[in-house]
C-alpha positions in Angstrom: 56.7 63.7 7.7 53.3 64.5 5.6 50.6 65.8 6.5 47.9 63.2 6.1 43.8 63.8 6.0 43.4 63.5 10.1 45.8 66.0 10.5 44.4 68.4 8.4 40.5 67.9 9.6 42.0 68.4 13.3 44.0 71.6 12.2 40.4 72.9 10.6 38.6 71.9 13.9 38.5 74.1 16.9 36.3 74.5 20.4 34.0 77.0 20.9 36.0 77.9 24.2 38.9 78.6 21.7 36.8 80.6 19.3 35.4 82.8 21.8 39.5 83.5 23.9 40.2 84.9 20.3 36.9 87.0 20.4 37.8 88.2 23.6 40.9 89.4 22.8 39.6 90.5 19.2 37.2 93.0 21.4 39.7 94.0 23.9 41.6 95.6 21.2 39.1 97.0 19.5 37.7 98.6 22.9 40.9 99.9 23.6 41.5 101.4 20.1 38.6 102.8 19.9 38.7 104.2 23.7 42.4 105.7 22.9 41.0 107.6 19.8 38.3 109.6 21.5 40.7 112.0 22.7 42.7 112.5 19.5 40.0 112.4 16.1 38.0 115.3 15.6 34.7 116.6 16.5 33.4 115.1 13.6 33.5 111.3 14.5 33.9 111.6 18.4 30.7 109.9 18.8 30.6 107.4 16.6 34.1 106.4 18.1 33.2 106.6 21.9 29.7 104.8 20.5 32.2 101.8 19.2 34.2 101.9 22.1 31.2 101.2 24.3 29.5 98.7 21.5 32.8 96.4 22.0 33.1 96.7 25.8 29.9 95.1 25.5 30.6 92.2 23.3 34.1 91.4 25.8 31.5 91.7 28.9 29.3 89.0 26.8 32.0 86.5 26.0 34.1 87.1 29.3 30.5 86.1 31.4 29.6 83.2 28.7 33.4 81.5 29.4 32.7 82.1 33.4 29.1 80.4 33.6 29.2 77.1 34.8 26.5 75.6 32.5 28.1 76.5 29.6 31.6 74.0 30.2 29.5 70.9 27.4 28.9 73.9 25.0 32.6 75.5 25.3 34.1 71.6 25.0 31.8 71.3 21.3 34.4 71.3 18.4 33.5 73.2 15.7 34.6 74.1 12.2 37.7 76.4 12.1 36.8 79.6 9.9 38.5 79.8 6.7 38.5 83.7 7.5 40.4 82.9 11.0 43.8 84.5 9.9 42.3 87.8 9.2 39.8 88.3 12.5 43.2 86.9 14.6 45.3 89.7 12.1 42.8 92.5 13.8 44.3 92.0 17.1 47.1 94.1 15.9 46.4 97.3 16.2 48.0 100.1 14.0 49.9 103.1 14.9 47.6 106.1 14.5 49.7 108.7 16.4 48.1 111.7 18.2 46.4 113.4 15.2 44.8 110.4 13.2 42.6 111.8 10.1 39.3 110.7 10.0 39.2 108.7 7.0 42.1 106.6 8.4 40.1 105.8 11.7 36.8 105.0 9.6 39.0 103.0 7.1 40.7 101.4 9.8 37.1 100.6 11.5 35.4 99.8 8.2 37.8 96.7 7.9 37.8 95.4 11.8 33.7 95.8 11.5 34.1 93.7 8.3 36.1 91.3 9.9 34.1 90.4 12.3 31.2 90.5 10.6 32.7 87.8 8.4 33.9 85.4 11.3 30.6 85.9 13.7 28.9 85.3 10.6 30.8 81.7 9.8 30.8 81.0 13.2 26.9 81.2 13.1 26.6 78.8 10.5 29.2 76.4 11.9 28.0 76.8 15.5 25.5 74.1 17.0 22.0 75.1 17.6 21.8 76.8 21.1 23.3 80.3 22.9 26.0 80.6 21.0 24.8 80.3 17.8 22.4 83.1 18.3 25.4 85.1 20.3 27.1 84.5 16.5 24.0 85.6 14.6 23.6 88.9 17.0 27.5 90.1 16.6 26.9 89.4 12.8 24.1 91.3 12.6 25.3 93.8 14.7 28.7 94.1 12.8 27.3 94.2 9.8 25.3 97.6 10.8 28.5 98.7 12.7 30.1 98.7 9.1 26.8 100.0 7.2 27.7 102.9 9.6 30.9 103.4 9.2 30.7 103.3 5.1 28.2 106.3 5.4 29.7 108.2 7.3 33.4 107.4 5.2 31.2 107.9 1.7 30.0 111.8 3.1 33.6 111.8 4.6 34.9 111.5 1.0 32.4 112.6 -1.7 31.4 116.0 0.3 34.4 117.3 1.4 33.6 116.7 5.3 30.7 115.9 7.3 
């Protein structure tokens, strides 16, 4: 049976509730990775790793308490514009096999492409997202991935170009 135009506006349609269960989950494994690496990079990056580990513990505390508040049930039911870039942010979930000695330039590769990811989706999101506390939740993660990766690409460039940090 085809596919006809309702079909396909529905299947680009989504609820914020739904948006933010893949955020959630999006943050859980980027927490975890990053909390499971600390032991095994080097000296070099520790901190930047345990800093991301702690930066995405606090974007899952954000969402988790935003789908438990009570006033927030009209706002979670909105439907809003699926993001083209969906597929890739859901991709992230999947975390990679590192093993116990992961180089650095791996990890920050690894990192430079989640940061991006979700600097792409909380970015769409933002501009798909109805005036209000999510919207500017959106705007902040964007803005907040987007220095994440700013970060990580300087650190990856002295990584590369000098030999070390």
């Amino acid at each position: 049976m085809p596919e006809g135009k309702g079909y396909q506006r529905l299947k680009a349609q989504t609820t914020v509730e739904e948006v933010l269960n893949v955020a959630i989950d999006f943050e859980r494994t980027a927490r975890d990775f990053y909390s499971g690496m600390i032991p095994k990079v080097s000296k070099n990056i520790r901190y930047l790793v345990e800093e991301l580990a702690a930066e995405e513990q606090e974007h899952f505390r954000l969402f988790t308490e935003l789908l438990e508040r009570d006033d927030m049930m009209q706002v979670l039911e909105t439907e809003i514009e699926r993001p083209v870039n969906d597929h890739k942010f859901s991709d992230c979930i999947h975390l990679p096999e590192m093993g116990e000695n992961p180089d650095d330039q791996s990890i920050l590769q690894y990192a430079m492409m989640r940061e991006h990811a979700a600097m792409e989706q909380y970015g769409t999101l933002a501009e798909s997202t109805p005036e209000g506390p999510i919207k500017t939740l959106f705007q902040f993660l964007a803005n907040e991935e987007t220095k994440h990766k700013v970060e990580l690409e300087k650190l990856y460039y002295q990584i590369i170009h000098s030999g070390g940090v």
